[in-house]
C-alpha positions in Angstrom: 0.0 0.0 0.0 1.5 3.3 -0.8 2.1 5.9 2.0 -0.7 8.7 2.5 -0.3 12.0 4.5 -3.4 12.9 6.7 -3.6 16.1 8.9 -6.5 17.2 10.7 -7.9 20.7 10.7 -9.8 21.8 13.5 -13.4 22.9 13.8 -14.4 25.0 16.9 -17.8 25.5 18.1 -17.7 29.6 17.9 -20.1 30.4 21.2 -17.7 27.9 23.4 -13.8 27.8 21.6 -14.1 23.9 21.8 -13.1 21.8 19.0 -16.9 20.0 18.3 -15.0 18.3 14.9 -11.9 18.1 12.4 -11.6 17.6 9.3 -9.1 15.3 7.6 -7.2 16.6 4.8 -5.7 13.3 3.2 -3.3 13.1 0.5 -1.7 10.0 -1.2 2.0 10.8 -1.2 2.1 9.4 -5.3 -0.4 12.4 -6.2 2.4 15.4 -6.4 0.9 18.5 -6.2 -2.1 18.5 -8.0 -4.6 16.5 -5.7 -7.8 17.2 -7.7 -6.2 16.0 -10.9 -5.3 13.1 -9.0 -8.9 12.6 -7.6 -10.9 13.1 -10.8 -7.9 10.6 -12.9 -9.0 8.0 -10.3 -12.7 7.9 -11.0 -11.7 8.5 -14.5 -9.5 5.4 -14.2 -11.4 3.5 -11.9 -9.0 3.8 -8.6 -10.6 6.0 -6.3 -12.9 3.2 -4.5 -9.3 1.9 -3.4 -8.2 4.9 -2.3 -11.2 5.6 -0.7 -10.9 2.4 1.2 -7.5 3.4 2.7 -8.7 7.0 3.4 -11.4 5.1 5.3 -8.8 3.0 7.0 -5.8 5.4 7.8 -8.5 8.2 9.3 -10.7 5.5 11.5 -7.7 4.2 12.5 -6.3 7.3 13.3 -9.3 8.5 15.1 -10.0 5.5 17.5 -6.3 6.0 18.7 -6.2 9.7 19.1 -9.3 11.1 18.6 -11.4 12.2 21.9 -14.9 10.8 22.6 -15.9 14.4 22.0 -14.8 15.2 19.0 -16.0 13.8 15.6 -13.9 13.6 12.5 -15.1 15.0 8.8 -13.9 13.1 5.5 -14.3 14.2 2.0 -16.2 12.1 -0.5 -17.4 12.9 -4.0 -20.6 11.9 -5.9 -19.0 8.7 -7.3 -18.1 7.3 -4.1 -21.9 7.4 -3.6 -22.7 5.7 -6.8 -20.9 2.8 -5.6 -24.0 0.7 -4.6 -22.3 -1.1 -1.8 -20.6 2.0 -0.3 -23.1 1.9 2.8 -21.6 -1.8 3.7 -18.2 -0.3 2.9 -18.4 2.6 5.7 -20.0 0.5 8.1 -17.7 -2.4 7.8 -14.7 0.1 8.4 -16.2 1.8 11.4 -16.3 -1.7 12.3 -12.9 -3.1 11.9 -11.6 0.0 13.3 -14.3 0.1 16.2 -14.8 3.6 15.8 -19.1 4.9 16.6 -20.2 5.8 13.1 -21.9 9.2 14.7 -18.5 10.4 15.1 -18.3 10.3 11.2 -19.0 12.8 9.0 -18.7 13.2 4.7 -18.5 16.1 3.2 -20.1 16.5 -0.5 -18.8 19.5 -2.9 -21.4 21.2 -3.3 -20.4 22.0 -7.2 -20.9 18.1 -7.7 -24.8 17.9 -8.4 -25.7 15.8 -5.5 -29.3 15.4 -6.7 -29.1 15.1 -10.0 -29.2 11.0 -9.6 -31.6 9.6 -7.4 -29.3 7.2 -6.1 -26.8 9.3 -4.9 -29.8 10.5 -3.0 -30.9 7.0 -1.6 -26.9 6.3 0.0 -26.6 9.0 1.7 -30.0 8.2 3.2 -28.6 4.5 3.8 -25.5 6.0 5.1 -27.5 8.3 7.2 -28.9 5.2 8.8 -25.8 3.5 10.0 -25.5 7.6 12.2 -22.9 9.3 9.5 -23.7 12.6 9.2 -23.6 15.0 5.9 -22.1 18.1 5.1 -22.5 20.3 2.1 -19.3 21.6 1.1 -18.9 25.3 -0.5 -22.0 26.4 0.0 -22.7 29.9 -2.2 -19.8 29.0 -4.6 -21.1 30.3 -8.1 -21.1 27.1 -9.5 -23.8 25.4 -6.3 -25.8 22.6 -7.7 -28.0 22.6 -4.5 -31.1 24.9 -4.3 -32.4 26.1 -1.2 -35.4 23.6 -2.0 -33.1 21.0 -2.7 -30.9 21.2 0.7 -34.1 20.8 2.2 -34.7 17.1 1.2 -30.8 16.1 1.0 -30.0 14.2 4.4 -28.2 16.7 5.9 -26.5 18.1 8.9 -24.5 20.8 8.3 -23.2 23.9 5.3 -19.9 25.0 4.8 -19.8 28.3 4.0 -17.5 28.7 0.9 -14.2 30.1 1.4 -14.4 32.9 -1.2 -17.3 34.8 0.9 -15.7 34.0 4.0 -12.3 35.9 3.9 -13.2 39.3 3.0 -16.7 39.5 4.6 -15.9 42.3 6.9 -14.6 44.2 3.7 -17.1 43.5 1.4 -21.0 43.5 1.5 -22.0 41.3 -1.1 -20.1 38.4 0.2 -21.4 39.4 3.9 -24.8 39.3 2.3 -24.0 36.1 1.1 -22.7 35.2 4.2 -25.5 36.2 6.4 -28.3 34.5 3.9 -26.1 31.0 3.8 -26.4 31.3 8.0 -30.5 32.3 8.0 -31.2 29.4 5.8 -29.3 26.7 8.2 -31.0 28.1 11.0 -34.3 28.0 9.4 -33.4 24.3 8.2 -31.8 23.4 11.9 -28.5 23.1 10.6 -25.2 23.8 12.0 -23.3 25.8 9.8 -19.6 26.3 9.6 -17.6 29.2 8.1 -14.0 28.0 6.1 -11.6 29.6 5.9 -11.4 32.2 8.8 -7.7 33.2 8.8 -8.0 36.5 10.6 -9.4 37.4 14.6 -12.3 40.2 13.0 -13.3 37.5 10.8 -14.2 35.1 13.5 -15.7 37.7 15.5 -17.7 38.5 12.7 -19.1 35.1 11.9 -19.7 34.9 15.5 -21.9 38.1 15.5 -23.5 36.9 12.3 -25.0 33.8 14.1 -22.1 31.2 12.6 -22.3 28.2 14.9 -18.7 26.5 13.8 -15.7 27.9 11.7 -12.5 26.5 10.9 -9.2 28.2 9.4 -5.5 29.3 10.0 -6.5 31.9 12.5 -7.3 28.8 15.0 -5.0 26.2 13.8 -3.5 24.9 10.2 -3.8 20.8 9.6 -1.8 19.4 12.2 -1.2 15.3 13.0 -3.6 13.6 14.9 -1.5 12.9 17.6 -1.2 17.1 18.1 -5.0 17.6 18.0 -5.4 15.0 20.8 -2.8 17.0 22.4 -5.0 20.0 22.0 -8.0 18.7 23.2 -6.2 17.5 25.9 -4.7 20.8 27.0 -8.4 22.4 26.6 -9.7 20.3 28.3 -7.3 21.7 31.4 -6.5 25.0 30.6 -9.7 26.0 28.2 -11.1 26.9 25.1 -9.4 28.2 22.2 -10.7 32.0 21.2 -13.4 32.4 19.2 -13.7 35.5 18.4 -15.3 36.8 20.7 
């Protein structure tokens, strides 16, 4: 099997500093540079249900040893891992072998990748959602979203990431903020959490905070780090206290 490096990014809830979630950034050391090349050659190619396989295996395994019973861990999937009819049995056989509580276990789905368009895409994540995985939308507001505000309503859901673009500058400028602000009214009215990417500077998390923004991740908090150093983290907070949020 080849080598694959896997770092964790944070995700703090914004009202307490604590870290609710992280997501895993993993990377097959054979990719080079170009990860999303990499990705779309492997559907392309028929590869990426392996690699998806050790993705499942390196971060379950990763997160039984070092991840806290508070903290759940977020893994990026794309609509043709749900076309795989058997991906359901898949998941749940690696939460298995890795004994790690499938509610701890999030996917996030691009939200440029038509997640409705096929109505089995639709019908695994809802068998997924059974086994207590939850579901993210990923870039939500891009300028390419696929998912309508009637659409998010249906998907089996949890949680929108705001997208990065509209995150950075919203203290600067107003249509992104106005973005911003609609993207957080619509989880609300839906019940979702919702998480702002990207927050790299201390006005930007205050903002989000102001805005209603339950969670946000970004540099300003903490850049991908190993598992082992989250646990760490969680550790020290759970001695010494939150991280700031912005407040």
């Amino acid at each position: 099997m080849n080598p694959m490096d896997i770092t964790y990014q944070p995700i703090l809830n914004l009202e307490t500093g604590r870290i609710d979630k992280c997501e895993a950034f993993c990377h097959p050391l054979e990719a080079g540079a170009d990860l999303a090349a990499f990705f779309m050659s492997a559907e392309l190619n028929g590869s990426l249900r392996g690699y998806t396989d050790r993705i499942f295996d390196s971060v379950f395994a990763d997160w039984q040893k070092h991840g806290s019973p508070t903290t759940d861990v977020s893994i990026n999937i794309t609509v043709a891992d749900l076309a795989e009819p058997d991906f359901a049995k898949r998941v749940e056989r690696a939460c298995k072998k890795h004994r790690l509580d499938p509610r701890r276990v999030w996917f996030e789905v691009d939200d440029r990748a038509q997640v409705v368009v096929d109505p089995t895409t639709l019908t695994m994540m809802k068998q997924v959602s059974t086994l207590g995985v939850r579901f993210s939308i990923d870039g939500f507001g891009d300028d390419l979203s696929q998912t309508t505000h009637y659409e998010i309503g249906r998907l089996p859901v949890a949680e929108i990431k705001i997208d990065a673009r509209y995150v950075r500058d919203a203290d600067e400028n107003m249509r992104h903020r106005t973005i911003v602000t609609a993207s957080i009214t619509l989880a609300h009215d839906l019940n979702l959490r919702v998480t702002a990417k990207s927050i790299e500077r201390e006005n930007i998390a205050a903002l989000m905070r102001r805005l209603g923004c339950t969670h946000g991740q970004g540099f300003y908090f903490m850049r991908p780090s190993a598992a082992e150093t989250i646990a760490a983290l969680v550790a020290k907070m759970t001695q010494a206290g939150p991280l700031p949020s912005g407040r």
